[in-house]
C-alpha positions as CSV (number, residue, x, y, z in Angstrom):
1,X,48.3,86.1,-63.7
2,X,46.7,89.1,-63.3
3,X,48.4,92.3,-63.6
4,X,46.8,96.1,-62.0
5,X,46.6,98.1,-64.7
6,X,46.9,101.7,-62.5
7,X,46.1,102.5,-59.3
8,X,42.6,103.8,-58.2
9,X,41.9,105.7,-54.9
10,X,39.4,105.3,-52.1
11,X,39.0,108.0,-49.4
12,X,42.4,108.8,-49.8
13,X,44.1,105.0,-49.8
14,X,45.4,103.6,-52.8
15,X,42.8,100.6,-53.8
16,X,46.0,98.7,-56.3
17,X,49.2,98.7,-57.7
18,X,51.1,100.5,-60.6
19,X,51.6,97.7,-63.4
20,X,55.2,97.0,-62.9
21,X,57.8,99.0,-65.3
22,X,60.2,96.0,-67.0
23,X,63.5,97.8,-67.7
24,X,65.2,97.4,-71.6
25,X,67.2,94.4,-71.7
26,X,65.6,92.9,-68.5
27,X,65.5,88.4,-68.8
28,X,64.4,86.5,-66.0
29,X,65.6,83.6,-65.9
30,X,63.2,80.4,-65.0
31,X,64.4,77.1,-64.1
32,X,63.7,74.8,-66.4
33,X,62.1,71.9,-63.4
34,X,59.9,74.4,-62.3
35,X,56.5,72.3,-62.5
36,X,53.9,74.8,-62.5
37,X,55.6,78.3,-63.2
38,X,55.0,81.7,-62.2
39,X,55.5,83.4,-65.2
40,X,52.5,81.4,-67.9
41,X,50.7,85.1,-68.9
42,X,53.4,87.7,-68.9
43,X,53.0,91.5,-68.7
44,X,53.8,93.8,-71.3
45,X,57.8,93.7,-72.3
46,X,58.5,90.7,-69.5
47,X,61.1,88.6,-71.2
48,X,61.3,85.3,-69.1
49,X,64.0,82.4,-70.0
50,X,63.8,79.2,-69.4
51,X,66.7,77.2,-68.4
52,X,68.6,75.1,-65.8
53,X,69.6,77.1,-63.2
54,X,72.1,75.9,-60.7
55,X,70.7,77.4,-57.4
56,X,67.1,78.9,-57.2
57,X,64.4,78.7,-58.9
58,X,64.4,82.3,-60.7
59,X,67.1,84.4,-61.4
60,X,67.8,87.5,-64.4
61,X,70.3,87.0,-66.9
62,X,74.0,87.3,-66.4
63,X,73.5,87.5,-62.7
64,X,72.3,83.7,-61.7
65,X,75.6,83.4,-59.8
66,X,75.2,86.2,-57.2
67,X,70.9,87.0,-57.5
68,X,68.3,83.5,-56.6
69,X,64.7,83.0,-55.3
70,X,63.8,79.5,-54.8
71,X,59.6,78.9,-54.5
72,X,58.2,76.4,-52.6
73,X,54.3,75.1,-51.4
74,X,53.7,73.9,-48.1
75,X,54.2,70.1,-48.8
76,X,58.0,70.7,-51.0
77,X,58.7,73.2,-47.9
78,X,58.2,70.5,-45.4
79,X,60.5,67.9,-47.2
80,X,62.8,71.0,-47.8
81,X,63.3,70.9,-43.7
82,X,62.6,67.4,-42.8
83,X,64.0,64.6,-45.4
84,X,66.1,66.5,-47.5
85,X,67.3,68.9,-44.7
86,X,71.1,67.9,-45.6
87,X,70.6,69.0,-49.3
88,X,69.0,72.2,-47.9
89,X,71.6,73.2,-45.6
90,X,74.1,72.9,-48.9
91,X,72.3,74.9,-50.6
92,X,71.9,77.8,-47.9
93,X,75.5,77.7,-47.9
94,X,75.8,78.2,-51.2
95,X,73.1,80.8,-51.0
96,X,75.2,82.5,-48.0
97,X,78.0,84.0,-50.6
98,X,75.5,85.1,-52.8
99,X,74.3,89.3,-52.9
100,X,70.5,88.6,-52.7
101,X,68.4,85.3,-52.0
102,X,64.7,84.9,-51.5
103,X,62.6,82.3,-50.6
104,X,59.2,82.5,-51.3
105,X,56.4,79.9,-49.9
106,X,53.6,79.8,-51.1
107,X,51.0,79.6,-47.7
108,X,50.2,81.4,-45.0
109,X,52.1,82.1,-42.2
110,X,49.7,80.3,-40.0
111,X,49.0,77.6,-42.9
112,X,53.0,76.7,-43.0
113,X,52.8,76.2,-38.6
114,X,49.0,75.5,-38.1
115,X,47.6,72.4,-40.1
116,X,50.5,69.7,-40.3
117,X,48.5,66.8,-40.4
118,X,49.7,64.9,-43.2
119,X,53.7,65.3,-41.5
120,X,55.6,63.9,-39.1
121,X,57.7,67.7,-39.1
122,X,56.8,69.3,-35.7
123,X,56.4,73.0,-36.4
124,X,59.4,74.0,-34.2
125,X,61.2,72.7,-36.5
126,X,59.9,74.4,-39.7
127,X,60.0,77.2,-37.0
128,X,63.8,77.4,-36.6
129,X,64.6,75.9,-40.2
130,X,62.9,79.8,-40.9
131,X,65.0,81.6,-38.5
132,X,68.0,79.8,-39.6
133,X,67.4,80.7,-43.2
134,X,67.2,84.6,-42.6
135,X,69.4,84.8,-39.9
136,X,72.5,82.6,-40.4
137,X,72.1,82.4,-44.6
138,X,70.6,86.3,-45.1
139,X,67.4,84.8,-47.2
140,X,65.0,87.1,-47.6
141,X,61.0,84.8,-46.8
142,X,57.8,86.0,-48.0
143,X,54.6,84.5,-47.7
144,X,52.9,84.2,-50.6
145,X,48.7,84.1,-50.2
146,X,48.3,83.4,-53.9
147,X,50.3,82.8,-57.1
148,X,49.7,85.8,-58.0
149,X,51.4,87.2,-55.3
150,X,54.6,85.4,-55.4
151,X,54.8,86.2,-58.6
152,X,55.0,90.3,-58.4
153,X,57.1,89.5,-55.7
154,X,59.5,87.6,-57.3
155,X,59.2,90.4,-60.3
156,X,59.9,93.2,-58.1
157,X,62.9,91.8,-56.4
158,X,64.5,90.8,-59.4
159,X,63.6,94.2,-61.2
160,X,65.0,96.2,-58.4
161,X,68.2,93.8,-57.8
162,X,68.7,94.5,-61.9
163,X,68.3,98.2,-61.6
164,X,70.4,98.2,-58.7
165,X,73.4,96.5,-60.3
166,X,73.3,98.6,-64.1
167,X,73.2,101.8,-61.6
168,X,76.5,101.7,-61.3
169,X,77.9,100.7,-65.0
């Protein structure tokens, strides 16, 4: 994974990102069946855990029952709305009395609804399984173009839920 090491400017815009500040005592937490994970080259003072998390696919430490972002490809999000749709709903229920859930795919916008060849999963489907995911379960979606990507995304949520919460200790 590669990490911007400071920001740069060009005519004024910002050209990268600030390399993101891991707070003391910060874990995330990785599931353990995660087959290819985020988190392989980790930036300076990133603790990540692995372990078998009930809900999600990455959570931080001490907070897996209220904080969850699950990751899915194209191919596991099509099976996440078409075969094991009853599962999924389960889950976004559980996800529904939770304080923060994302759900982060890893594809396009218009890769997820344009090239569904190899499925039988008609795009209004995935459509409204989306809708239905922010709207009635409060999941937060981002499209990921690359690993990379997803993976300062994750980061950052997690890092600001964290923050968030010891705010008020």
């Amino acid at each position: 994974m590669k990490w911007p090491k400071k920001v740069s400017k060009s005519r004024g815009k910002v050209t990268g990102l600030k390399p993101t500040k891991i707070p003391n005592d910060f874990v995330l937490l990785q599931d353990t069946r995660e087959q290819l994970p985020l988190f392989t080259r980790l930036p300076n003072g990133l603790v990540v855990k692995s372990c078998t998390l009930h809900d999600g696919d990455y959570s931080v430490l001490g907070m897996e029952d209220v904080f969850a972002i699950e990751r899915k490809g194209i191919s596991d999000f099509i099976g996440y709305v078409g075969k094991e749709r009853k599962r999924t709903v389960a889950k976004m229920e559980r996800f529904a009395e939770m304080e923060w859930v994302g759900l982060v795919i890893e594809a396009s916008e218009k890769d997820l609804f344009g090239n569904l060849d190899f499925t039988l999963v008609p795009a209004e489907v995935i459509r409204a399984a989306l809708i239905s995911f922010e709207v009635r379960y409060g999941v937060h979606i981002y499209y990921a173009a690359t690993k990379d990507d997803a993976a300062r995304w994750v980061l950052d949520r997690a890092i600001k839920f964290w923050v968030i919460k010891h705010e008020v200790e």
